[in-house]
Structures are given as structure tokens and as C-alpha cells.
C-alpha positions in Angstrom: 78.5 79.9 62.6 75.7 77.4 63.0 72.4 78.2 63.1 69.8 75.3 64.9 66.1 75.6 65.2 63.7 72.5 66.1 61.1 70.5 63.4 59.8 67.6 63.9 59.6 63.8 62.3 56.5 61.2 63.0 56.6 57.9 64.3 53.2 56.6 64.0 51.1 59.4 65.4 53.9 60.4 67.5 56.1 63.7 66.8 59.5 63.2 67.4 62.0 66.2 67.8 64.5 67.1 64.8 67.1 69.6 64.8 67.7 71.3 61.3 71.6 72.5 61.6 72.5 74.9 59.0 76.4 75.5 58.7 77.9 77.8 55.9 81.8 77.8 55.3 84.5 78.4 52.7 84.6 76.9 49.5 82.9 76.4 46.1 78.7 77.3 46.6 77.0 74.4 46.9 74.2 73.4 48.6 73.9 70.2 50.7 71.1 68.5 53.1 72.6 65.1 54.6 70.9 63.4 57.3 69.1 60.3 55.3 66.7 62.5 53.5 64.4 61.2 51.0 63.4 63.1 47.6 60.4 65.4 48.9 63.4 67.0 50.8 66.0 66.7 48.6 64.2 68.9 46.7 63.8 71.5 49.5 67.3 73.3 48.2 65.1 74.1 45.1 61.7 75.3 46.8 64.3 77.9 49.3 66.1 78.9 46.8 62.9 80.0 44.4 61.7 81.4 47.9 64.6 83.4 48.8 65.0 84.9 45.0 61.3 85.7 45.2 61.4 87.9 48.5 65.1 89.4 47.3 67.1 86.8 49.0 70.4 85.6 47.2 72.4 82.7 49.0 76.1 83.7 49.9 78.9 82.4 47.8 79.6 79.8 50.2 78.9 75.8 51.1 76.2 75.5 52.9 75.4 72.4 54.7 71.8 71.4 56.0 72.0 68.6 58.8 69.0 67.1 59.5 69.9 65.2 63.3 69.7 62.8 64.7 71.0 61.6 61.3 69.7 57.6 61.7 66.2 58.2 61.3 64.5 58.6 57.9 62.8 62.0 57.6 59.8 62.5 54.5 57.8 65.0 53.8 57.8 68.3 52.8 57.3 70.3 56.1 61.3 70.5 56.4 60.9 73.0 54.1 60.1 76.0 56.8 62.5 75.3 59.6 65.6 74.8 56.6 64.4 78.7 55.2 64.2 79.9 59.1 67.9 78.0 59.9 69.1 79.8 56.6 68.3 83.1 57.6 69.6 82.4 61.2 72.7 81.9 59.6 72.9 84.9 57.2 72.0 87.0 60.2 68.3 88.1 58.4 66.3 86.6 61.9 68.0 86.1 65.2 68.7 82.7 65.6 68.4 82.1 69.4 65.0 84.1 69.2 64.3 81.0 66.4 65.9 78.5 68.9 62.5 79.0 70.8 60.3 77.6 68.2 59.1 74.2 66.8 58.8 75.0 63.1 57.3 73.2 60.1 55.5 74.1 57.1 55.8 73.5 52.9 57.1 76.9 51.1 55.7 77.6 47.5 58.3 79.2 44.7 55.8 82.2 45.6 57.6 82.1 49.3 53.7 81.1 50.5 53.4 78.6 53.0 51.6 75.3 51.8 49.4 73.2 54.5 51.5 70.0 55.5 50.3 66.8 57.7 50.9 66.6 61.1 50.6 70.5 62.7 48.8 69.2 66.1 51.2 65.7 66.6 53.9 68.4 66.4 52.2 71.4 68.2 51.7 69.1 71.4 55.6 68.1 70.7 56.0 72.0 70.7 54.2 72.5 74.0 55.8 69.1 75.7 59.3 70.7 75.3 57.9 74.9 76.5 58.9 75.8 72.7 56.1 77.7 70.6 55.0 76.7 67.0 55.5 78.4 63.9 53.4 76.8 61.0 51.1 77.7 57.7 48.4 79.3 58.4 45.8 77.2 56.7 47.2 74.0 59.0 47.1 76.3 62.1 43.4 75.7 63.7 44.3 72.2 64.3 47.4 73.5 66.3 45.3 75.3 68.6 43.8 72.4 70.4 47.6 71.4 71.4 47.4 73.4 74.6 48.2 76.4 76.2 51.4 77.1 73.6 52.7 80.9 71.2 51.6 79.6 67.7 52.8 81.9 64.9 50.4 81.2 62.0 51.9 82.7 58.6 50.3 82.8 55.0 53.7 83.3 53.6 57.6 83.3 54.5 57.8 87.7 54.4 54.8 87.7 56.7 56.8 85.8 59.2 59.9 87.5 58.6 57.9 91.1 59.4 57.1 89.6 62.5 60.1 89.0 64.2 61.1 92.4 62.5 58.1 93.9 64.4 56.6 95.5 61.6 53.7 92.9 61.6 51.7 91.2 64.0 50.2 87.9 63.2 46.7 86.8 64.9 46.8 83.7 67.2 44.5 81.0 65.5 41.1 80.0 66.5 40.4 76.4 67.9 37.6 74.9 66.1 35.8 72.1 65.7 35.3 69.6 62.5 32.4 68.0 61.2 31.4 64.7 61.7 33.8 62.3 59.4 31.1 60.3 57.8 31.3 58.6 54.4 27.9 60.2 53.1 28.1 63.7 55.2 24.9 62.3 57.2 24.0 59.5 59.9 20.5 57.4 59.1 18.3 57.7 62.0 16.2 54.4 63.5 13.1 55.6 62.8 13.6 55.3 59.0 14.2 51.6 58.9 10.9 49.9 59.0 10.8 45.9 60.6 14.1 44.7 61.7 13.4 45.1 65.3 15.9 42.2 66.0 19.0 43.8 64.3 18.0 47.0 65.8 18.4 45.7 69.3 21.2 44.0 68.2 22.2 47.7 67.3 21.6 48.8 70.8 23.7 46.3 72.4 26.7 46.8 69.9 26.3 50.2 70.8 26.2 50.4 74.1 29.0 47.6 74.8 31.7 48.8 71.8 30.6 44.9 70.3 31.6 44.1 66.5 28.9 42.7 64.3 28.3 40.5 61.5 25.0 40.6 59.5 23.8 38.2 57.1 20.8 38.7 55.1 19.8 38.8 51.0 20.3 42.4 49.4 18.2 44.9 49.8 17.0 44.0 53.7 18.9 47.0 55.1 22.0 45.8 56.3 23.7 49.0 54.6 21.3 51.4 56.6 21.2 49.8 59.8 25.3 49.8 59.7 25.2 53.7 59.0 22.7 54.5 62.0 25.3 52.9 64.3 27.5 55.9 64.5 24.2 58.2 65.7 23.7 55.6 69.0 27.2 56.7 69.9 28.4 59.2 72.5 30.6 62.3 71.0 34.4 61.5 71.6 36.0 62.4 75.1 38.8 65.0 75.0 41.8 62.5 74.8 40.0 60.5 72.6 39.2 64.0 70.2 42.7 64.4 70.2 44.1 61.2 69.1 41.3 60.5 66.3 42.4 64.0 65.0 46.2 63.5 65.5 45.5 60.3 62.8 43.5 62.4 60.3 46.0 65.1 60.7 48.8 62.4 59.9 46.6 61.1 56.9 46.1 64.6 55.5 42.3 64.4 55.9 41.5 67.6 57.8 39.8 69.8 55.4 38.2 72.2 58.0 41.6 71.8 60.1 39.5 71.5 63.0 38.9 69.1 66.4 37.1 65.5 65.4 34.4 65.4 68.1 32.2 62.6 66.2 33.3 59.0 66.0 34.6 58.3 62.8 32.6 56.5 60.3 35.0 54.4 57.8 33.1 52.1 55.1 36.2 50.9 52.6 35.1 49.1 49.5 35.7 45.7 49.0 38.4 46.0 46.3 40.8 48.2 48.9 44.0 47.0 49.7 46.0 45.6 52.1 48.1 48.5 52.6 45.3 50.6 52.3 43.4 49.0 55.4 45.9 48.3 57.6 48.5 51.3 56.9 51.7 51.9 55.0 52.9 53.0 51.8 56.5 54.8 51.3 55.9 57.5 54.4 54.1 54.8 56.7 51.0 56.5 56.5 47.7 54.9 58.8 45.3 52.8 57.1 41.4 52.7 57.5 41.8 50.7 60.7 43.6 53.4 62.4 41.4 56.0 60.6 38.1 54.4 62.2 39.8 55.0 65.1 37.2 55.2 68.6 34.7 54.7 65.8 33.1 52.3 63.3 34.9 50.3 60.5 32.1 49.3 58.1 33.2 46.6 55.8 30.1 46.1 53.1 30.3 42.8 51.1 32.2 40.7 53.8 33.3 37.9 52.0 34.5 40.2 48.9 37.5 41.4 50.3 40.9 39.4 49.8 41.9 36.7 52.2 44.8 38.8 53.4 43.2 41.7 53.7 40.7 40.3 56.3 43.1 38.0 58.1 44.7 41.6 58.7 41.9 42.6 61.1 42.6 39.8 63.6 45.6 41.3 65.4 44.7 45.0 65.9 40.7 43.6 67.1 42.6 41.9 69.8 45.1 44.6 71.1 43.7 47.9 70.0 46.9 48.8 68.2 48.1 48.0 64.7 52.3 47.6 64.0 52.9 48.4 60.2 56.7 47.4 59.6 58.4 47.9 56.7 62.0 47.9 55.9 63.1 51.3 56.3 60.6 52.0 58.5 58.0 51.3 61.9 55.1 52.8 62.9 52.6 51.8 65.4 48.8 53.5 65.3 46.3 53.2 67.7 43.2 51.2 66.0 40.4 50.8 68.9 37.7 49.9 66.3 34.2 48.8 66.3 33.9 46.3 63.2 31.0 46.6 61.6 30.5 43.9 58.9 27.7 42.7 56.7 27.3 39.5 53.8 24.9 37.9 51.4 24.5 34.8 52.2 26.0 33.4 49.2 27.1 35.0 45.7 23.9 35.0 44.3 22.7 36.3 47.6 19.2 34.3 48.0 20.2 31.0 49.7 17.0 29.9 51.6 14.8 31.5 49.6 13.5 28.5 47.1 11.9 30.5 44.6 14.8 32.4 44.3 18.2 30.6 44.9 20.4 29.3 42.5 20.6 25.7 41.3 24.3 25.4 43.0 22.2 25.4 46.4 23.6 24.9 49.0 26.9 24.0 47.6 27.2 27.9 46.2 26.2 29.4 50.3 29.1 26.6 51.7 31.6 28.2 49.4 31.2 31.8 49.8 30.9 32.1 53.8 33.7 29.9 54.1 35.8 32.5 52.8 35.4 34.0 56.1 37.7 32.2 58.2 36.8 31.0 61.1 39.4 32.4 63.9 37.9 35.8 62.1 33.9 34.4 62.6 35.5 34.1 66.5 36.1 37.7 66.9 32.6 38.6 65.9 30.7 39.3 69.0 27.1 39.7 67.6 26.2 37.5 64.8 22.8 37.7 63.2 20.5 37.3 60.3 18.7 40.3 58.8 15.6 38.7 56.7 13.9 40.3 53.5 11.2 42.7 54.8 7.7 41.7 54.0 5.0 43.8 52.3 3.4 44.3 55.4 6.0 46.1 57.0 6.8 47.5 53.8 3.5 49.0 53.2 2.8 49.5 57.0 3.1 52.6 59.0 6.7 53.0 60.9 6.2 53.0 64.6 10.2 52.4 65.1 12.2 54.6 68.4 14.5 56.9 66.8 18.0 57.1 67.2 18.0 59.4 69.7 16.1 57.8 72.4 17.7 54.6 71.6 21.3 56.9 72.3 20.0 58.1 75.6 20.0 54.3 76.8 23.2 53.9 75.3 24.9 56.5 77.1 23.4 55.2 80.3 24.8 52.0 79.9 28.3 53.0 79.4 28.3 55.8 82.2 28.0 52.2 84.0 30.8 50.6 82.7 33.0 53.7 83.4 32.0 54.0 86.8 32.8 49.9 87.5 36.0 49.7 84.8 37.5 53.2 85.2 40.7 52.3 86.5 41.5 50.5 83.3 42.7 51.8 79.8 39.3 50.7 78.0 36.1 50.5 80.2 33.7 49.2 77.6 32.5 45.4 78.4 33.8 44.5 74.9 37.4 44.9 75.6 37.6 44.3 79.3 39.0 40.8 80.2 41.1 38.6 82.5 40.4 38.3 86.1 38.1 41.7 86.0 35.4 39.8 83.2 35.1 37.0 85.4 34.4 39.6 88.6 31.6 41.7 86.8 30.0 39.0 84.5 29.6 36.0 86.8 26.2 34.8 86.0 23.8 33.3 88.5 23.7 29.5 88.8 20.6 29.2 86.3 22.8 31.6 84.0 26.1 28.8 84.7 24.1 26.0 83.7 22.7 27.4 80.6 26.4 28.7 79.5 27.7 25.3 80.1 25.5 23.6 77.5 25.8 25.8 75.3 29.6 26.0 75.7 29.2 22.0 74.6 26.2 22.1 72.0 27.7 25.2 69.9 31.4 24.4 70.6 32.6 27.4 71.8 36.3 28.6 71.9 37.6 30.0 75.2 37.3 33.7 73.1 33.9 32.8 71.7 33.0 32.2 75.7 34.2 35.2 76.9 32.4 37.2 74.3 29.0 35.8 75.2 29.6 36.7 79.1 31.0 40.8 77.4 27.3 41.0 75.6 25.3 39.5 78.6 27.3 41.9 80.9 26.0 44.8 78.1 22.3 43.5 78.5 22.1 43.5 81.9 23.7 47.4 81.8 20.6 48.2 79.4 18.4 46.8 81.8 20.1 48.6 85.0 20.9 44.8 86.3 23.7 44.5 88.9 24.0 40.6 87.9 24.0 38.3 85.0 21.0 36.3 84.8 19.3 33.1 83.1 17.7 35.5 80.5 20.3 37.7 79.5 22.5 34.7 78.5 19.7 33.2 76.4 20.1 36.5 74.5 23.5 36.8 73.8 23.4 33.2 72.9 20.7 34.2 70.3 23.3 36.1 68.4 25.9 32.9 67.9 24.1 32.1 65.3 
């Protein structure tokens, strides 16, 4: 007899189906999983067995066989551990197999027989629901599940609370859909109002905002470059449904869903500057997604520009392009979805007072030359804003704070973008940042003052075809703030301002 019941494998944040076969015949006891598995479930044989000897459970006398199919892919992890117990029990005739046959299972069991929380419950509940199959799953991974869709999810603390289920001599409670906090570094946004001066990087701010525009800023420490990054993310509208769901698929992949709840505000990432390659861009032994894909719809905050590695960096050039990041490795591929807003910010140079003359080094300018040319300059290109943030003077220091605060500013944010989705919503991504091709040249044609203006400047600054099209993207944004149907003269003066 063979026993089958469904689990599931991930390929980037998508669950693909896997069919745990459990076979027992004649011969010497043994007890074998083939079907390219790696170690966490290799071990698997151990964690059942403890399991089964802790509820009362002994193994027959006989080979049992675990086929993990289709056998070509790689499978990791330790969520085979459920639907292997479940395929066992099939086949010792404990719980009806074809009643199991109607169920996506995953889940990590304990020695205890208790069901440990594994990554990737909602990728595999909306597998679940895709093929009409319900979900059985640990209980402390089983809010997550709920947002999958209209789908039975059995929710279990332990493997003999499952088991007196489909006995009928326990019921267990459908979870509850609910909804995470906001994924910020600190636990808290900074609000507008609390940075005094700035006014120019705050309307820089607004235009980022509003447009989905990455930005570099340049200024000596302490000016607030740090603070007006982390007010970003409260100028942003809450996540859209789809867009919910695919930020918390990724977090669910990466293990980072504490509350095991619905991501409805944009993710905040700020990595240090000594992270990784791998650790930006995604990878590892399971494949896991990187920072990139964890800013996901949100805001990548990279502090001290010029400190990360030259690889690192050059890393972010593909994925600002398409959206997308491909991490191959040998054994394995995985594709994440990495729609980011880059938020960046540098001293000027290493000493970090260049231009100040009481203050700068004795290696001026030679020292300034040297560290921003560590930014390279097809990376510079994908910048759309680019902007100095000076030290703050003891007037504005000392002087009472008269700035908007985030919210109002957020209210002409959200304006502007209901704009752009109403004239871009037939394609993928509506914000002015990402739209191009023929469409750009439809909605950002400037007037013939606006023409003449782009064409010197085109020649003075030197500007690549890309470096082009981003100043028409953030004059198309001004105009939206301003409720402007066309491009004019003085909207292209602005976004020219911030090519510095």
C-alpha cells in the first residue's frame, strides 16, 4: 500500500506542489527518504520516530520508503516533517489516507510530537487553495494562512491534537486573520514636523514620495540625512491588497513574521554598511531573499553610501531597473520580486566636512574626489533625486519649528498617485518612476519652453538617455503635486535642481 498526501517546496516566493509517497514492504526495518533531500530532512526519520514513540506509536518491522516527488528538485527545510508523520499513519491505517489526500500539509514536529512554526505557511496556503485542497499546519504559523482565501485550515499545537480531529474526538478552531505591525527598523516612523530647516530636502521628500523616486543625499553628519530618510515611509500610502500579500509572502519565506500576521505598512529596510552581498541581494544554502526583496513595495535605506563594498552596490543596478532580482546558484534558482524605493545618503568625503574650510581636512579636495568616486557612475544614473542637505544653522536650530507634518504632507501624496493610477492603470506599475517607453513620452511631453530648457540641459550636464528620462518621471511627479495636466517650463527647472 502507498499512502500520498500533498506538501509543498518554494521557488522564490512561489509554492510549488510535492507529493510525500510513503510505501512500506517486506524486508529488514529500515527507514529511507530519497528524492534529493538535504540534511534538515534527512533528519526527519529521527524527529517521527521520537514523535511516534512519544504519542505510543512504534514503526512496523518493515522497509519503509519516503519519496519525496517529483524527485529532481531539491527540497530543504524542515516543514517535510508533518506531511511524512501524516503519510506514515496513512499507511499504518491510524488516519484515513484519502481523507489526508484532501490536504496540503506542512509543519516542523518536536520529539514532544508538538508542531514547530516553519517559513512559508501563506505561499503554501494560497498553493492549498489554487488546487481546492485545505491546509493543515502549526498553529503558531496559522494566522498568516488565513489571509490565503476562502480555504479549511486545520491549525494544530501538536501531532495527537490533529490526530483527535480526524478521530472526531476534538475539534480544532479555524484561525483568525490578523494584521502585523509596521516592519520598521526602530518600531516608529519620524514625523516632518520634528526636523527643523531642510525645507529643500523635505520637498525633495514629497516628490520621492509621491512618484516612487530613489534618492541620494549628500550633506556633513549630523544635518539630518538619517531622520529625513526614516519619515519617508510615513508620506506613504498603506499597501494595496496584492501588494499586502506579496510583501508578507517574502517575510513569511524569510522567517520574519513574529505576529504571523498581514504586512499592511510599507517595509522599512536600513542594512548596515558592512552587510553582505548575499545578505542584500538573497541567497545562502536554502535561497533565502535578501534586503532588496525584503524592502519589497517599500524603502531600502542604505546609510553611509559609499561604505558598502563595490559589489555589493553594483548589485542594486539590475533589480532598480526591472523590479525583480534572479539569485542563481548551483543547485539552485530563485527569482523575488524587489520593487524598491532606494533611499541612500553620504558624507561628502571620509572626514565628512569638505566645503567647510574651517573644518575640512588638509587632503582637500583630493580626499572628497576619492570617496564619491566609489559610487560608480552607471549607479549615480539610477538616482532620480540627487541633493545636498547642508549643516543647520543656529538660527534654525534655536528657532521655533513651523514645519507641515507628515500627515498633511501624505494627504498630497496620496492625491498625486490616485493620478497616476487613474492615467497608468492598465500597466503593471503606475507610479511615474517606473513607467517608460512610448507611454513616458505620451504623459510627460513638456511644453515648448519646457523642450528648450531640457535640451540645454541635456548638453550642459551631459545627460544619459536614462538620466533624461528620469528628469521628465520627476517633472511628470511635480506637475501631479500641483494638479497640472502638462509639463511646464518650471517644473523642469525643478527636477533639473536635483541633478546636482
Amino acid at each position: 500500500m502507498i499512502s500520498k498526501i500533498s506538501t509543498v517546496t518554494f521557488q522564490g516566493i512561489q509554492a510549488e506542489e510535492v507529493t510525500v509517497e510513503v510505501q512500506m514492504s517486506p524486508g529488514l526495518p529500515a527507514f529511507n527518504i530519497v528524492g534529493l533531500p538535504d540534511k534538515a530532512v534527512g533528519e526527519s526519520r529521527e524527529r517521527v520516530r521520537a514523535s511516534f514513540h512519544h504519542l505510543g506509536l512504534s514503526l512496523p518491522p518493515k522497509r519503509i520508503t519516503v519519496n519525496l516527488a517529483p524527485a529532481d528538485i531539491q527540497k530543504e527545510g524542515s516543514h517535510y516533517d508533518l506531511p511524512i508523520a501524516l503519510g506514515l499513519m496513512a499507511a499504518m491505517e491510524v488516519l484515513d489516507g484519502v481523507q489526508l489526500s484532501q490536504y496540503t500539509a506542512l509543519g516542523e514536529l518536536g520529539l514532544d510530537g508538538r508542531l514547530a512554526a516553519v517559513v512559508g505557511v501563506l505561499p503554501a496556503a494560497m498553493n492549498a487553495a489554487m488546487h481546492n485542497r485545505g491546509l493543515i499546519c502549526p498553529q503558531i504559523s496559522s494566522r498568516e494562512a488565513a489571509w490565503a482565501g476562502d480555504l479549511e485550515i486545520l491549525a494544530a499545537p501538536d501531532l495527537l491534537s490533529l490526530i483527535n480531529h480526524f478521530k472526531g474526538t476534538q475539534v480544532l478552531s479555524p484561525p483568525v486573520a490578523e494584521l502585523a505591525p509596521a516592519l520598521l527598523s526602530n518600531g516608529q516612523t519620524v514625523d516632518l514636523k520634528d526636523i527643523k530647516g531642510q525645507y529643500l530636502a523635505k520637498r525633495a521628500l514629497e516628490i520621492a514620495a509621491a512618484g516612487g523616486h530613489n534618492i541620494l543625499m549628500l550633506g556633513p553628519p549630523g544635518a539630518g540625512k538619517s531622520m529625513l530618510a526614516r519619515c519617508l515611509p510615513s508620506l506613504l500610502p498603506p499597501l494595496e491588497p496584492t501588494e499586502a500579500l506579496e510583501v508578507t509572502m517574502i517575510h513569511s519565506l524569510a522567517g520574519l513574521l513574529p505576529e504571523s500576521g498581514l504586512i499592511y505598512q510599507r517595509p522599512f529596510r536600513d542594512p548596515h554598511h558592512s552587510a553582505s552581498l548575499v545578505s542584500l541581494v538573497g541567497g545562502g544554502n536554502r535561497v533565502k531573499p535578501g534586503e532588496i526583496s525584503l524592502a519589497h513595495q517599500g524603502v531600502l535605506f542604505l546609510d553611509e553610501l559609499p561604505e558598502f563594498s563595490r559589489p555589493t552596490l553594483e548589485s542594486l543596478r539590475q533589480p532598480l531597473e526591472t523590479g525583480k532580482i534572479v539569485v542563481a546558484r548551483a543547485n539552485n534558482h530563485a527569482t523575488y520580486p524587489a520593487r524598491i524605493q532606494l533611499v541612500a545618503a553620504m558624507n561628502p568625503c571620509r572626514c565628512g566636512y569638505f566645503g567647510d574650510l574651517e573644518r575640512q581636512c588638509h587632503r582637500a579636495p583630493v580626499c572628497a574626489n576619492d570617496y564619491q568616486n566609489k559610487i560608480s557612475g552607471p549607479l549615480l544614473d539610477r538616482f532620480d533625486l540627487l541633493f545636498h542637505v547642508p549643516p543647520l544653522s543656529a538660527h534654525e536650530l534655536l528657532g521655533d519649528n513651523e514645519a507641515e507634518s507628515s500627515q498633511v504632507v501624505a494627504d498630497r501624496v496620496s492625491q498625486a498617485r490616485k493620478r497616476q493610477q487613474q492615467r497608468n492603470q492598465n500597466m503593471y506599475s503606475w507610479l511615474n518612476a517606473t513607467i517608460d517607453g512610448e507611454h513616458l513620452k505620451q504623459i510627460a511631453e513638456p511644453d515648448h519652453e519646457g523642450k528648450v530648457l531640457l535640451g540645454k540641459a541635456v548638453e550642459k550636464m551631459r545627460l544619459s538617455a536614462r538620466g533624461y528620462h528620469r528628469i521628465l518621471r520627476v517633472s511628470r511627479t511635480i506637475a501631479d503635486l500641483e494638479e497640472c495636466e502638462s509639463i511646464q517650463r518650471h517644473h523642469i527647472t525643478e527636477a533639473l535642481g536635483y541633478r546636482q
